[in-house]
C-alpha positions in Angstrom: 26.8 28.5 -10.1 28.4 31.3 -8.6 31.3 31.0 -6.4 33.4 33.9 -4.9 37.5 33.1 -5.5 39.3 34.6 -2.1 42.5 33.7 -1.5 43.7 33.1 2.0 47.9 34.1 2.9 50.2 31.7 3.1 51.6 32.2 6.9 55.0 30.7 5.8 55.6 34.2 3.9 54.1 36.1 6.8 57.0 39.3 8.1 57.0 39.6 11.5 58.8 42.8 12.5 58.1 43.1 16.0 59.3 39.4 16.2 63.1 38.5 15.7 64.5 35.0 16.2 68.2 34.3 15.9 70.1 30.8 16.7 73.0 31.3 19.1 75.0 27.8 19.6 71.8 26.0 21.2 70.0 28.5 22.8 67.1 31.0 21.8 66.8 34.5 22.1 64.5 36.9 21.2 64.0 40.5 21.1 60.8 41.5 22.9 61.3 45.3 21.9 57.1 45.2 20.9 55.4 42.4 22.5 54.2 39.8 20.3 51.1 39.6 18.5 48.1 37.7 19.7 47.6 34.0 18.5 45.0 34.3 15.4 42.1 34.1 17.0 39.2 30.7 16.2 37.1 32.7 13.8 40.1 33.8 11.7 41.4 30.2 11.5 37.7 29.1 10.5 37.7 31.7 7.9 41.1 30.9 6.8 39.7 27.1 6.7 36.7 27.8 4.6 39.2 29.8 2.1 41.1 26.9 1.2 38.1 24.8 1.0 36.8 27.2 -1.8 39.8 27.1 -3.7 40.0 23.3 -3.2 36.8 23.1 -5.3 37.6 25.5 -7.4 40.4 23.6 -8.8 38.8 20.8 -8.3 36.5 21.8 -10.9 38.7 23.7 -13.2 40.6 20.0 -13.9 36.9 19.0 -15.5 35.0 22.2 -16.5 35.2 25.5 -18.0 36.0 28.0 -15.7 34.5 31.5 -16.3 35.4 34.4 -14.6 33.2 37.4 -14.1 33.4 40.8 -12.0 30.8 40.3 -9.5 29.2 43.6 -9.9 28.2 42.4 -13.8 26.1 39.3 -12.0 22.5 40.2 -11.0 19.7 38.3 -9.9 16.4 39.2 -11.0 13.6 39.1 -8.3 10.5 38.7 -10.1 8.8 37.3 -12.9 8.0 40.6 -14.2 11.5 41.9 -13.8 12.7 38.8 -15.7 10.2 39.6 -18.7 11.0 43.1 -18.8 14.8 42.3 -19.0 14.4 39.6 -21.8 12.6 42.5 -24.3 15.4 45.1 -23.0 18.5 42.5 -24.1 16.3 41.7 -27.2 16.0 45.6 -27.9 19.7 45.9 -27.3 20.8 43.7 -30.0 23.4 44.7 -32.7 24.6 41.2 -34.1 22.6 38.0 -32.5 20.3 36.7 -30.5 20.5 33.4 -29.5 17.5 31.7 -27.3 17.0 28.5 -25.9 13.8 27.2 -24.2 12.0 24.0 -23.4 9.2 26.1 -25.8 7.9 29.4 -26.6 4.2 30.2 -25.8 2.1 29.9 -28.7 -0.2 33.1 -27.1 3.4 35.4 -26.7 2.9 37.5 -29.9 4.7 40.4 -28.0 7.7 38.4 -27.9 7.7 37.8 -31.6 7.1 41.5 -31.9 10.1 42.3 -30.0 12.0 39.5 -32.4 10.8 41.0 -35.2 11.0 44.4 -34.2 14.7 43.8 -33.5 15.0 41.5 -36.5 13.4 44.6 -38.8 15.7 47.3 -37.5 18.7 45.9 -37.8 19.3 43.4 -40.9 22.7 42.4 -39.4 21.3 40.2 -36.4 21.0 37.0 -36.7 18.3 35.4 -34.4 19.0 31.3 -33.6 16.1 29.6 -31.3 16.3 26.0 -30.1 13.4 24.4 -28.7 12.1 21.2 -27.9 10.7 18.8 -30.4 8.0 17.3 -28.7 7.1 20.1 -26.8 6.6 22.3 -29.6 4.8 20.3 -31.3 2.1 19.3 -29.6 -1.0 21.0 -30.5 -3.6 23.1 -27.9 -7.0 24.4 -27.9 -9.4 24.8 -30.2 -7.1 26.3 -33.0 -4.7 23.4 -33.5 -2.0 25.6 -33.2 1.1 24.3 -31.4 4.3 26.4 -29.7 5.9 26.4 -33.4 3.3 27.9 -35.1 4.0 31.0 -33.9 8.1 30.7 -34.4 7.3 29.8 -38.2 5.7 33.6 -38.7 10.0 34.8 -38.0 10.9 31.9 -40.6 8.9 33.3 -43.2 9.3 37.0 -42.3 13.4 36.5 -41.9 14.8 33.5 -43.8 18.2 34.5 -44.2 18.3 35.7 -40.2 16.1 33.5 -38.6 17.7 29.7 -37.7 14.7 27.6 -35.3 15.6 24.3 -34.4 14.1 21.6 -32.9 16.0 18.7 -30.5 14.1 15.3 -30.6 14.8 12.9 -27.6 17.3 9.9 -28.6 14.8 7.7 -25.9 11.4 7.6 -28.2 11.9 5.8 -31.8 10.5 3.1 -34.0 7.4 1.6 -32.7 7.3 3.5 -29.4 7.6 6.7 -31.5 4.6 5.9 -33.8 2.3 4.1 -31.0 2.9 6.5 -27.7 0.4 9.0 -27.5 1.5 13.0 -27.5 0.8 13.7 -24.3 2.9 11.0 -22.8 5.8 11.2 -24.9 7.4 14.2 -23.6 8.6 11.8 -20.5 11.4 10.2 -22.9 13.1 13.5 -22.6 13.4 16.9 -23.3 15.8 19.9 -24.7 15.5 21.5 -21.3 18.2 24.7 -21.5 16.5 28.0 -20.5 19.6 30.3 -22.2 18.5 34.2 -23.5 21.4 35.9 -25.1 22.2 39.1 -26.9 25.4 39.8 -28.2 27.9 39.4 -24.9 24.6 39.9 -22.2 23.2 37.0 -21.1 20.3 35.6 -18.6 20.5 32.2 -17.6 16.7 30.6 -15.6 14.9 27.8 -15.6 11.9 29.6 -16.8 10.1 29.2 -20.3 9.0 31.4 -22.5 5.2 32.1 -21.5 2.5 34.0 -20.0 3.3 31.9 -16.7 6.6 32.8 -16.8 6.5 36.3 -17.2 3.6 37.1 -14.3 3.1 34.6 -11.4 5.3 31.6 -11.7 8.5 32.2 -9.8 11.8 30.5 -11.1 15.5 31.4 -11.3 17.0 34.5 -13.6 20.6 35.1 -13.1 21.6 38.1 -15.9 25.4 38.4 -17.1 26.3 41.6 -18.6 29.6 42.2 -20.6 30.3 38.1 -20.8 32.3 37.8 -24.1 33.7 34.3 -23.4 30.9 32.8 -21.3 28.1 34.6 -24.1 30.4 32.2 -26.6 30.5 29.6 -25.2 26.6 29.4 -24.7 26.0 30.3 -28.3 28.2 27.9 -29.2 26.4 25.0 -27.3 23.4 26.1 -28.9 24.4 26.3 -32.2 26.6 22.4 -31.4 22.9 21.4 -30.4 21.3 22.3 -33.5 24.0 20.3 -35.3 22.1 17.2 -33.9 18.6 18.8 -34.4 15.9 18.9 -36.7 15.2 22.7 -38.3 12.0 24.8 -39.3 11.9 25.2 -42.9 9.8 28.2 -44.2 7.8 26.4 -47.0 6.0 23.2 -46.7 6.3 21.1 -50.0 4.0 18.2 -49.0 2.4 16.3 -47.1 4.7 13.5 -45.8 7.2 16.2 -44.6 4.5 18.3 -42.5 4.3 18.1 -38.6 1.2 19.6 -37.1 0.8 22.0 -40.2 5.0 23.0 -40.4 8.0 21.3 -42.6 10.6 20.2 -40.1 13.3 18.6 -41.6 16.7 16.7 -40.6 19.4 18.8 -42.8 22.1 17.0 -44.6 24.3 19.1 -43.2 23.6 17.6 -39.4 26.7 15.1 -38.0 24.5 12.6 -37.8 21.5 10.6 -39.1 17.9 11.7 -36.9 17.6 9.0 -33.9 14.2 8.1 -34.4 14.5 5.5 -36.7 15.6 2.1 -34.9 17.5 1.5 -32.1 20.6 1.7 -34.0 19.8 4.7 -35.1 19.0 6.1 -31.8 22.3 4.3 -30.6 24.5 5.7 -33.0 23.1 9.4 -32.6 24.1 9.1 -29.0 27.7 8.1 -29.2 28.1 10.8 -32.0 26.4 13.3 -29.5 28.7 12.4 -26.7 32.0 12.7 -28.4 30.7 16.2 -29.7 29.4 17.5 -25.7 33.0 15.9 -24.4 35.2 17.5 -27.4 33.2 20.8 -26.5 33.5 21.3 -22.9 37.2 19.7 -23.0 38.3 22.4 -25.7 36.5 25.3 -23.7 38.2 24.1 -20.1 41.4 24.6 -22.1 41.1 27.6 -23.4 39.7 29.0 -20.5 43.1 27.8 -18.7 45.3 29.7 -21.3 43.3 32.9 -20.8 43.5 32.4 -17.3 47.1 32.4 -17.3 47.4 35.6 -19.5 45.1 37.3 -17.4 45.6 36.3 -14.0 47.4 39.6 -12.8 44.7 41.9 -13.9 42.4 39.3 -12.8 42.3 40.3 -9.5 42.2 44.3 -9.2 38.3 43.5 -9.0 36.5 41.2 -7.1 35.3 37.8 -9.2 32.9 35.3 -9.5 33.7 31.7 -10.9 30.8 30.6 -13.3 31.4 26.6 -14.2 28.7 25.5 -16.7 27.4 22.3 -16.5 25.7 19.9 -18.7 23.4 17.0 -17.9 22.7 14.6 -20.5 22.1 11.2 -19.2 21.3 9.7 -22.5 24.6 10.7 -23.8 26.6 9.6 -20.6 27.5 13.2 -19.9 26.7 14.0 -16.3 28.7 17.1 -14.7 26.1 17.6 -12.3 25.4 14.0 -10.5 28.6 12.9 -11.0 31.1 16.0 -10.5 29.6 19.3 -9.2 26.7 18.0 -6.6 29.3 15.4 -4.6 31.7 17.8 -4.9 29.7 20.7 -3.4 28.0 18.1 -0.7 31.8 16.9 -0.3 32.5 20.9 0.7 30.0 21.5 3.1 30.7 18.1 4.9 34.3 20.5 5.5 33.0 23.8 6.1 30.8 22.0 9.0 32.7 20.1 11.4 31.2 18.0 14.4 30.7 19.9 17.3 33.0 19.3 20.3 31.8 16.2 22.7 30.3 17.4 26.0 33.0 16.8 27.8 35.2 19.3 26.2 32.9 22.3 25.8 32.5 21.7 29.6 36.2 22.2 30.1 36.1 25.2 27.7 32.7 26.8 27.5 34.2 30.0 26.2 35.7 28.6 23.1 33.3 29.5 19.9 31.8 27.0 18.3 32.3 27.5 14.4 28.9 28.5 12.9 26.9 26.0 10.7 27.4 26.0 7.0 23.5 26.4 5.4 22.9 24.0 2.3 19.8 25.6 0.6 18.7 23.2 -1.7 15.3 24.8 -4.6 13.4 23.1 -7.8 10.1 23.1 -8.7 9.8 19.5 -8.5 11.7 18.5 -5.6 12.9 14.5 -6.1 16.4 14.0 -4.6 18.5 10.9 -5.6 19.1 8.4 -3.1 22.6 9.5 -3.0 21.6 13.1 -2.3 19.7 12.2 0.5 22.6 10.1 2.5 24.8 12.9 2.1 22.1 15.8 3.2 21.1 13.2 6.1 24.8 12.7 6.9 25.7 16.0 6.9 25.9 18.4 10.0 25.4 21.3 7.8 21.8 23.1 8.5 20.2 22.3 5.6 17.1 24.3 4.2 15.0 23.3 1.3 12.4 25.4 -1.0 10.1 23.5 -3.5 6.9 24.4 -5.2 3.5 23.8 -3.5 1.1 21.2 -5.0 -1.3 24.2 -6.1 2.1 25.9 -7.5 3.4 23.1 -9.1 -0.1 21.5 -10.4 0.2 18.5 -8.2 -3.2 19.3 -6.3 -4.5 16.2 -5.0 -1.6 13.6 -5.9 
């Protein structure tokens, strides 16, 4: 989320010079030496408006979320798949202490990926390298090989055991007997690990693509790359590296059979907060309370330090212009949900301000000169558009001009559905 921080002047500190009003006994008098200046006209007020409706939400969202600030010239939004792929293997390249990568799954086929890993991993024996992938996902097996996504991640484990951390998040929704019975192509709809996050050091690209082929050549998606982030590049390390606390992780060696999956040892570590949920419902139960005082204990120490800095550095602060970054995370099983039940109302709770009613006939007939203030436009994107119920009274409600991308069915694999 990017959101521009402008601050509007407060008109009770305003200095009029050419503008002098003294109190004598009851009566008024003024100076008119320089005439006075023109009432401010209805675009100024509007823009004045929509500045203390930004720093409404804002603050709004400070009180719940980290707040990240950021010059905006070290924000760029990459264009195209290509340009995304390219920029991944440059911040890989670049990489003097760690990499830290999170993906729904790497491509079993993306050997020059690895390359660039190990390449970087070879050069430089100080980088550390930490992936986190899904589970399920990266399991499951394809084509005639057998091979599945975490094959190929193994070859770094072996190569680089003392650098290379992989870990894999398994869904609290799928244990006992649905765990042994539902079939592997189905069982990725209990849930995912589903953060796209490609670090280096304090560089960062945040998207909602994966790691493959697709990805990298004709499916579009969202890359947003952060340059020079040494708090916000923390923090996302640090949420990876709190994941794999509740994760299973790729060992190196497989000792036997009963702890192989799909050809690899991936183990629970005793050194995890918690027992793996897979188990019984209990287990799955007690995984998720232990994962939602860890998410809540996270984000509430980060939106506190984030104040303190904020306080230290608020004069320098603004010699550049910023952006606000507020990371969210959305983890319904574990009863964390910034996005449906803080950011989205709030942002749909903005644009309801920043687009008033128009005036009734009657009085834009009595003043057809007077502008009318210009729509706010709610652009709403995702691959696979489904809008909560709520969602869709608000946008329905709203008199914002609202405009909405999704994938075609031949883009999204939906053909005939």
């Amino acid at each position: 989320m990017r959101l521009h921080q402008l601050k509007a002047s407060n008109p009770t500190r305003a200095i009029r010079p050419s503008l002098i009003v003294t109190t004598r006994r009851s009566n008024l008098k003024r100076n008119y030496n320089t005439p006075p200046p023109p009432p401010p006209s209805i675009e100024t007020t509007h823009k004045e408006r929509d500045h203390r409706a930004l720093d409404r939400l804002v603050k709004d969202l400070s009180a719940h979320l980290p707040h990240f600030r950021s010059p905006q010239n070290a924000i760029k939004v990459l264009k195209e798949p290509s340009q995304f792929y390219l920029e991944l293997l440059n911040l890989i390249g670049r990489a003097k202490k760690r990499i830290f990568i999170a993906s729904l799954y790497v491509g079993k086929e993306e050997r020059n990926l690895i390359e660039a890993l190990r390449e970087a991993l070879e050069t430089n024996k100080e980088i550390k390298l930490t992936i986190l992938v899904d589970y399920l996902r990266s399991t499951r097996e394809h084509g005639r090989t057998r091979e599945c996504s975490a094959s190929l991640l193994r070859t770094l484990k072996i190569r680089f055991p003392d650098q290379v951390e992989i870990r894999l998040f398994h869904t609290s929704e799928l244990f006992g007997i649905l765990k042994r019975f539902v079939p592997r192509r189905f069982d990725e709809g209990f849930g995912l690990q589903h953060m796209k996050i490609y670090g280096a050091d304090e560089d960062v690209i945040m998207s909602g693509a994966n790691l493959s082929s697709d990805y990298f050549t004709n499916r579009q998606d969202r890359y947003i790359k952060l340059t020079g982030q040494e708090h916000l590049s923390e923090y996302l390390y640090e949420l990876i590296e709190l994941t794999s606390r509740i994760s299973y992780r790729m060992e190196e060696e497989v000792s036997s059979e009963e702890d192989c999956v799909e050809g690899l040892k991936i183990a629970w570590p005793s050194t995890n907060v918690c027992q793996p949920p897979i188990g019984s419902r209990r287990a799955s139960q007690q995984f998720k309370t232990t994962a939602h005082q860890l998410y809540t204990g996270f984000t509430e120490r980060w939106r506190l330090k984030l104040g303190r800095l904020d306080q230290t550095n608020k004069q320098s602060d603004q010699l550049l212009p910023q952006a606000s970054i507020f990371p969210t995370l959305q983890i319904s099983p574990f009863k964390i949900n910034h996005e449906t039940a803080l950011v989205i109302p709030k942002l749909i709770n903005l644009v309801h301000q920043l687009s008033p009613p128009p005036p009734p006939l009657h009085l834009r007939a009595l003043h057809p000169l007077t502008p009318v203030h210009e729509k706010t436009v709610l652009n709403w994107t995702s691959g696979y558009f489904s809008l909560l119920r709520e969602y869709k009274t608000h946008m329905l409600s709203s008199n914002a001009h609202v405009e909405i991308i999704t994938a075609s069915p031949q883009g999204s694999g939906s053909t005939g559905l």
